[in-house]
N, C-alpha and C positions, 0 to 999 in steps of 0.2 A: 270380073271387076269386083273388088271389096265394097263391102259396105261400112267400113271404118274409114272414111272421110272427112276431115275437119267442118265443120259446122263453123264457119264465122260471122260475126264477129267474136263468136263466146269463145271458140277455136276446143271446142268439146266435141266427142266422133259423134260419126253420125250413126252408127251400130250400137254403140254402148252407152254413149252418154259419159264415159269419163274424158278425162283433159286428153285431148289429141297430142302425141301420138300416144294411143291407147299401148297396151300389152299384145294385145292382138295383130294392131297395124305395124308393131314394132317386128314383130315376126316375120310377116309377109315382106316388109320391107327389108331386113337380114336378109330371107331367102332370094328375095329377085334382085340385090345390090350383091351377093355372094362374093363377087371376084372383083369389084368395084366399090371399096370401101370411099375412096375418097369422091366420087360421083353419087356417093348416098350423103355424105358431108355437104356437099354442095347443094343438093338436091334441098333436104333439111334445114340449110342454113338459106336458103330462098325464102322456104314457110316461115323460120324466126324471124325474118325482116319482117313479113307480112304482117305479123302475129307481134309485133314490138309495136308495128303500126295503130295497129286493131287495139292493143290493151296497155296503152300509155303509165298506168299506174304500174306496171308488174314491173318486179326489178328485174335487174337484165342479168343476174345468175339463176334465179329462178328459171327464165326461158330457154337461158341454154344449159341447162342442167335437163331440163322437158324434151328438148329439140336436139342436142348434140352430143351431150355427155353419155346418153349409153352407148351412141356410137363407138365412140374410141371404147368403152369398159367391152363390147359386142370382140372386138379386135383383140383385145389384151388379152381375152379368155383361150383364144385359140390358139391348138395348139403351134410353136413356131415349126415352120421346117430349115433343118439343118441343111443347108449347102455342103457340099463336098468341094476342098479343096482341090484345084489342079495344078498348084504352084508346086513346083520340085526345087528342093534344095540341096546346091550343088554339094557333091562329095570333098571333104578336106582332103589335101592330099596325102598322101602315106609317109611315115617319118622312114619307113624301111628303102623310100626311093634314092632318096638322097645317098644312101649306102651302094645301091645298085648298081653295076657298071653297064652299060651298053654293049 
């Protein structure tokens, strides 16, 4: 279990002392959401309701610039994988057939 855990109402970790989610938490959170990008989104965007609740004043880009924007920047860095085609494309047929006799 981490000890980078939000502290609220300040929503600062509880390891470090900076604004949650730290550098650190962001980390661990990458590594165990690895294959589940959009369930870390979710995940994330649960804490920013909380946290929109908790600190009324904070503009609401700021929060999700804190809670969601490195997410998708986390995704964008990697690299894509190409798919391989399986679609075959049929052959034109030959101008020499029409010449051809059977």
């Amino acid at each position: 279990m981490t000890t980078h855990g939000p502290v609220m109402p300040t929503w600062n970790c509880g390891g470090c002392d900076l604004p949650w989610p730290c550098p650190t938490r962001r980390r661990e959170l990458r590594a165990e959401y690895a294959d589940a990008p959009v369930s870390l989104a979710l995940y994330l965007g649960s804490y920013l309701v909380q946290a929109a609740e908790d600190m009324p004043w904070m503009p609401a880009g700021v929060l999700h610039r804190r809670f969601l924007r490195w997410v998708r920047e986390a995704e964008r860095s990697k690299p894509a994988v190409q798919q391989r085609s399986t679609a075959t494309v049929p052959a034109k047929p030959s101008r020499d057939r029409r010449q051809q006799s059977p």
